[in-house]
Structure formats: C-alpha cells, structure tokens
C-alpha positions, 0 to 999 in steps of 0.5 A, spaced: 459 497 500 459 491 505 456 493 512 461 490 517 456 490 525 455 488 532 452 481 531 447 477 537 450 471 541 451 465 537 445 461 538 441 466 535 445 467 529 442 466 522 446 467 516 448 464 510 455 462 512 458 462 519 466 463 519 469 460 525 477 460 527 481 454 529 488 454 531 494 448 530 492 445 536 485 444 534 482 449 539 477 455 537 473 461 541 470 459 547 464 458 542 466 451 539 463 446 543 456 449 541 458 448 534 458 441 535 451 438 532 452 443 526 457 438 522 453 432 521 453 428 527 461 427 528 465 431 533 468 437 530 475 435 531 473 429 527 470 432 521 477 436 520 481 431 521 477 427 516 479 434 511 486 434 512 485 441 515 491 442 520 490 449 521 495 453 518 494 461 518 489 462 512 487 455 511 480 453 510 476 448 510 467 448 510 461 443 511 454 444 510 449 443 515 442 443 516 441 448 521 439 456 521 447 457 518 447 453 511 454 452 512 460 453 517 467 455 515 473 454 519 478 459 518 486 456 521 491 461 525 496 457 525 500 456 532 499 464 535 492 468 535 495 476 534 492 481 530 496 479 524 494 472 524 487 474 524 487 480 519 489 473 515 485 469 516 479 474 515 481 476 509 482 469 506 475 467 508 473 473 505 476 470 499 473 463 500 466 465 502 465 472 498 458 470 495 455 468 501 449 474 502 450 474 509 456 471 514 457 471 521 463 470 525 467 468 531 473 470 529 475 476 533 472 472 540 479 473 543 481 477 549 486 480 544 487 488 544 485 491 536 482 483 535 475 486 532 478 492 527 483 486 525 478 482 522 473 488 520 480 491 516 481 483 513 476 482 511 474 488 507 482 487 504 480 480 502 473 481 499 477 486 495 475 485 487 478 490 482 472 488 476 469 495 472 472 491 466 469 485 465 463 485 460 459 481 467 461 484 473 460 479 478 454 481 482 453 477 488 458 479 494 458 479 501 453 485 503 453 484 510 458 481 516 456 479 522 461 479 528 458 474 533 456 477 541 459 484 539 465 488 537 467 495 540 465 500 533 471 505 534 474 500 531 469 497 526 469 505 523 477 506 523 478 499 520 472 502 515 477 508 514 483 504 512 480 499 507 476 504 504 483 508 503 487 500 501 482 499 496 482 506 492 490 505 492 489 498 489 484 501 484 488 506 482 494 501 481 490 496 477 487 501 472 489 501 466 495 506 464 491 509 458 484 511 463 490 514 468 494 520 465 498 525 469 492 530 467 488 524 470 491 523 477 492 531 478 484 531 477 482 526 482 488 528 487 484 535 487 478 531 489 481 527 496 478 530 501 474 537 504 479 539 509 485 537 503 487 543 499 490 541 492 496 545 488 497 542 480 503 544 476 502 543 469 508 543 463 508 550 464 508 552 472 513 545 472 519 549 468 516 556 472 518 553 478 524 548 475 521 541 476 527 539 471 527 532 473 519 530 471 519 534 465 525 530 462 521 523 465 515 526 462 517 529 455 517 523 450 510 522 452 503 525 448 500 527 456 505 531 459 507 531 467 504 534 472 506 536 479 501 534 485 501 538 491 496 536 497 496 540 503 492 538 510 492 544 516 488 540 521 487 546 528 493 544 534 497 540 529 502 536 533 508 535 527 509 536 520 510 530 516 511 530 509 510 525 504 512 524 497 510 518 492 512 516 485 507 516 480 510 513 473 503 511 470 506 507 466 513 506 464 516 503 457 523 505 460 522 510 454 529 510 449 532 505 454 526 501 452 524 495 458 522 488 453 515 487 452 515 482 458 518 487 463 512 492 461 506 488 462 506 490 470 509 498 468 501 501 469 503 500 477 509 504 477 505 509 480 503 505 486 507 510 491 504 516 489 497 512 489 498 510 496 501 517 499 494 520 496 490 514 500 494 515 506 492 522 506 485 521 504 485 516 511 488 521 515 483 526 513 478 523 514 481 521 521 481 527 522 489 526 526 492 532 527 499 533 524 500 537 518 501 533 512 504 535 505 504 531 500 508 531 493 507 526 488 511 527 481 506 524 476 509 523 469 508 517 462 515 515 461 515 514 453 521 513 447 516 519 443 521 523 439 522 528 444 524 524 450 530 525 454 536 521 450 543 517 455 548 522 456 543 528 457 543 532 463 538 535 467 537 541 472 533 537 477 528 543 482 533 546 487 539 547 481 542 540 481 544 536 476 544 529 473 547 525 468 542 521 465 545 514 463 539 511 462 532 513 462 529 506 465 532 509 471 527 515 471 523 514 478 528 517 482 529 523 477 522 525 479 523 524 486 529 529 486 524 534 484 519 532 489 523 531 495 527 538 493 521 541 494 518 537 499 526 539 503 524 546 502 518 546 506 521 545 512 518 539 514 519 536 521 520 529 516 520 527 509 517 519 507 516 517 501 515 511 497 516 508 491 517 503 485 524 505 484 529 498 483 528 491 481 534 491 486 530 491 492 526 486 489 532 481 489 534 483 496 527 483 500 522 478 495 516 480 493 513 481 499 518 485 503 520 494 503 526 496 503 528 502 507 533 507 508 534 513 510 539 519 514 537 518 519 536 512 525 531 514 528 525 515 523 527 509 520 526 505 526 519 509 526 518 507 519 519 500 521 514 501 527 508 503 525 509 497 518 509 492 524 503 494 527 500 495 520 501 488 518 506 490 513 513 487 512 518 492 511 526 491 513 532 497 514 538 496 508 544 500 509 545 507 506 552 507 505 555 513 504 561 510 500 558 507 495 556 515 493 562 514 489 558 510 484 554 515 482 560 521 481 559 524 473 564 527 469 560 531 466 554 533 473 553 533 480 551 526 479 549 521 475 543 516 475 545 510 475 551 506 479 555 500 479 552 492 477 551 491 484 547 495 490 542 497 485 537 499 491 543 503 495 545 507 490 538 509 488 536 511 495 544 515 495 541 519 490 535 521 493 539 523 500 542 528 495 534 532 495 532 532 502 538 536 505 538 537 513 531 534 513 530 527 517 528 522 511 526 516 510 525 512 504 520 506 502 523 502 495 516 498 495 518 495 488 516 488 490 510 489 495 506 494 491 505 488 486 502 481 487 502 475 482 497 471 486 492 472 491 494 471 499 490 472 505 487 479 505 492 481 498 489 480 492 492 479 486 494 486 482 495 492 486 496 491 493 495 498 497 502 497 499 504 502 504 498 506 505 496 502 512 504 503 514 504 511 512 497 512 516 500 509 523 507 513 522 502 519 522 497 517 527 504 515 531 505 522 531 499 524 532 500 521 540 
C-alpha cells in the first residue's frame, strides 16, 4: 500500500516526480519561485504557456528536468484553492504520475483548514485501480508520497482510513457478479471489523422473520438471498443511526427482463449495500462513538423458473403488501424489509442508499444523488455532511400526492407508479417502511457508477456515499 508522509523543505527533496499546484492566475505555493532553474532554463510561467496549460481544476501538464527530481508536474486549481479543488487536483495527478516510485508535493502548502488530509484523501482515491483480473497485473505504482515541509498526521491517518474504506467499496462493486453471491457478501460482512458484531439470515431465517420482499427478488436465482445484520455498540455512544443499503448483485431484471445492453453495468446494483458496509468499517476503525445498525438486503434477481411473476403480491416484514407490476423494480421491495426492520429498531435516524431509479439519473446526471426524505432537517443534515466530503448530492421533493400513483386494487400498494416521477414514487414506497422514524434516502443510481475516469473517480465503481455516510456520523458524534 502506498505510504503517504511528512516530507523535508524543498531544497532538499529527491524523487522521482515533484507534483506542484498552479491556479488560473499562474500563481502557486509560496515555493514556485525555487522551482524556476528546474524547467529548462526559461521562467515557469513561460514553459506553461508554451504548453497551452491554463490551469483548469485537474489539468496537467509536465517537463522533465535535470536535477534531483526527473520530472516536474504542474497540477491546476482552477480560480479557487478549497478542499475539493485540492482533493481534485491530487487525484488527477495521482492518475497521471502512478508509475512514478516516489513523488513529492507542494500541493497542500496552503493555509487552508483539512488541506493536507484533502490531498492524502486525492490522492489514494485517484491511484485507485481495480486490476486482479488481468493476465499481467500492472506491477509498478507510486509506493511513496512525500508531502513537502510536513503535514498534520492526524490528518494524514483519517485520509488513510476513508480511502482504504472508498476503495474496498469500489472493489466490491467492481467484482464480477459470478465471484460475489448473497452467501458471499454475507461472508465478508461477517469480517468488517473487531468491534462489528455480524447477524446473517439465510433463506430460512428470511421466511422465519417475513423478510417477503427479499425472498420474492431473490427466488429466480440458484444463490438465495441473505439478509445482513451489522451492529456497532462503541461505550457513550452519543445517537443511534441506522443505515440500509441495497444489494442487488446482479440484475437481470428478472421475468420483466432488462435488454443485454441495460445488463452490462447490473453487477453494481449492490453499491449501496457496498457502501453502507464501507462506512461502517470506517466508523469502526475511527472508533466514533454513535451506535450504528446496518441492514443490507442481498439478493440475485434472476428470470429462474421460480421467480416472482407481475401481478404477484408480496407480504413485505412488518405485514404490508405489494403489488408486484414489474419485477425490474425490485430494489425497493428489498429495501422494504430493510428499512421495516431497521424502523423497528427504534433508531434515533435511518440512512440509506441505493441504486434504485433510472429516474434520478435523468433528473440529477451521473454525477449527482438525489435525496429525499420526512423529514427536513435530517436532510439538510445529508446534504451537510456530502458537501464537506467532496460528494454532490441535491434534495427532490417527497410529494405526498403523488402517493396515489402508487395505490393497488389488489394490496397496500403497488411497485411502480406513473410514466413520470420515477424517483418520487420510488422514495414514496420507501416512506411507507420507516414509520415514525426520522428518514433519509439516497437513490445514487448515477454517482455509484463511472463511465470515465475524472480527478480523484475512476472508472467503474466509484465508492460513492461512503465518505458522505462516515461524515453524517461523525456529525453525530460532535
């Protein structure tokens, strides 16, 4: 793993790359004016110019020199140094120099609050690479950052903390569906963490308890569901939050099949269930103290000859019915037995997120979350904490009137609604499962997934919401 320390003054740096920042303005840390004999004889601001560099956030550019560091990159920040232009930056030059053995850098010499946990955080996110399957694995990666003049290790560990959990959300997403099965990600839940004690219900135990939802997802598949129970207890606990995840491993769409097109990315329908597991593992090994219960549904969602058809009805955990009009909207009917159960628990609030409408996506883009919920201020909360973790989440309206979208002639409510309003209707059901508790949801249907590399996200499984649901907690925890 990449080792991330306290750096000497620059005179004295020798590495194989030096990583320095430049806004839009041309200006840089204080240190610029001693990098000007490294860039071949003319002036800095002449060698970029000549480039065409302009300084746009994550834009790069390098030369190579012939002193003790081979090559200097310069990194933009746009008009404005802030944390998230500098977690930015870092992971785009983290992407651009990831071979290099050892590299140092200026870009957290700046008098801004987090700027060092900023870059740290950047840029393990964006040396970030998701490779167990190729034949030649690509050997050579950066083994050690230096941060120039020094950096607080407070920081530093944190940084290490969150990137380790983003990562481990990221493989999880990224693995094939065939190498993670229900059984599978109950197994490595049961791993997390010491201080995380691990509750799994097989088949069985999910009809003894009435988790009908999940059953009905799960029953065209060869690999049954399980239900994933975590519980974190840490002594003085200050508030209860619960999380809840979906985890679709994969989704065929099951008898209301998906075109093989729309498949292609369904082994990363269990990203929120992957990311609620990653926070909680965080959390534990920040040792925050809030009781957390996690409850991730996990389930295959096949067109096998025992699948769920249109037209069934479900009895969801709790006694509540649906309508099942379309077994490709199965997401939500896992949810209602996690969130039921979660409700029951009597958490002080309930979080969760998951891959749920193609709505949202169309509303937000890929690069945003939707959140909704009952209740204003948990979701100003929500919307809080994604801010200062660098992660673009934006409130949609829970409007109650479209409720009747999704009235059934036949049960409670049925699982889909109207042409329109996809995301809404969607949330509605869910509000259906939290009773009186104070509620929030995430449908992070475009975020959890990148068609392209960007700054610190890769492409493929992005991590989304880990970082988001470790700073709700820890704003908890103040």
């Amino acid at each position: 793993m990449m080792e991330i320390v306290p750096g000497p003054p620059l005179a004295e740096v020798v590495a194989d790359v030096l990583v320095v920042p430049i806004l839009a303005d041309g200006t840089s840390t204080p240190e610029l004016t001693e990098l000007e004999t490294l860039v071949g004889g003319e002036t800095i601001g002449a060698a970029l110019d000549r480039a065409g560099f302009e300084g746009k956030v994550g834009e790069v550019v390098s030369f190579l020199t012939t002193g003790p560091v081979r090559e200097v990159v310069f990194v933009g920040l746009g008009d404005e140094v802030t944390v998230d232009t500098l977690r930015q930056a870092a992971g785009s030059a983290a992407r651009r120099v990831g071979k290099a053995a050892e590299v140092a850098t200026t870009l957290h010499r700046f008098d801004l609050d987090g700027a060092a946990e900023a870059v740290a955080l950047g840029w393990r996110l964006g040396a970030y690479r998701f490779d167990r399957y190729r034949s030649e694995p690509t050997t050579r990666r950066t083994e050690r950052l230096f941060l120039v003049g020094g950096a607080d290790g407070d920081g530093l560990a944190r940084a290490e903390v969150l990137a380790e959990a983003v990562a481990w959300a990221r493989d999880l997403v990224n693995e094939p569906a065939a190498a993670k099965s229900p059984a599978r990600m109950a197994e490595l839940a049961m791993e997390l963490h010491p201080d995380v004690a691990a509750e799994v219900y097989d088949e069985a135990a999910c009809a003894e308890e009435g988790f009908g939802g999940l059953l009905a997802v799960g029953a065209g598949s060869a690999r049954p569901p399980r239900m994933v129970v975590l519980r974190y207890r840490p002594e003085g606990a200050s508030s209860f939050v619960a999380l809840v995840g979906k985890g679709i491993v994969f989704d065929s769409g099951g008898l209301s099949l998906k075109p093989p097109q729309a498949m292609e990315a369904m082994k990363t329908d269990m990203a929120g269930a992957a990311a609620v597991l990653a926070a909680v593992r965080a959390v534990a090994r920040l040792g925050l103290p809030v009781e957390l219960l996690a409850v991730t549904p996990f389930a295959e969602n096949m067109p096998g000859g025992g699948a769920q058809r249109p037209g069934d009805v479900l009895t969801t955990y709790g006694g509540k019915t649906i309508e099942v009009l379309n077994t490709d909207a199965e997401g939500r009917l896992v949810l209602a037995d996690a969130l039921a159960y979660a409700a029951a628990a009597g958490p002080d609030v309930i979080v969760d997120l998951a891959t749920l409408t193609g709505a949202c996506k169309v509303a937000l883009g890929p690069k945003i979350a939707g959140v909704f919920g009952n209740d204003e201020a948990i979701v100003d909360e929500v919307v809080a904490a994604a801010r200062t973790a660098g992660e673009s989440v934006w409130p949609l309206p829970l409007e109650r009137s479209y409720r009747s979208m999704i009235d059934s002639t036949v049960a409670d409510m049925k699982n889909t609604g109207e042409r329109f309003g996809g995301a809404i209707t969607a949330a509605l059901l869910l509000a259906e499962f939290v009773e009186d508790r104070p509620w929030a949801h995430l449908d992070i249907a475009g975020p959890a997934r990148a068609d392209k590399a960007e700054h610190e996200v890769p492409k493929g499984g992005t991590g989304f919401g880990v970082r988001t649901l470790v700073e709700f907690v820890a704003g908890r925890a103040r």
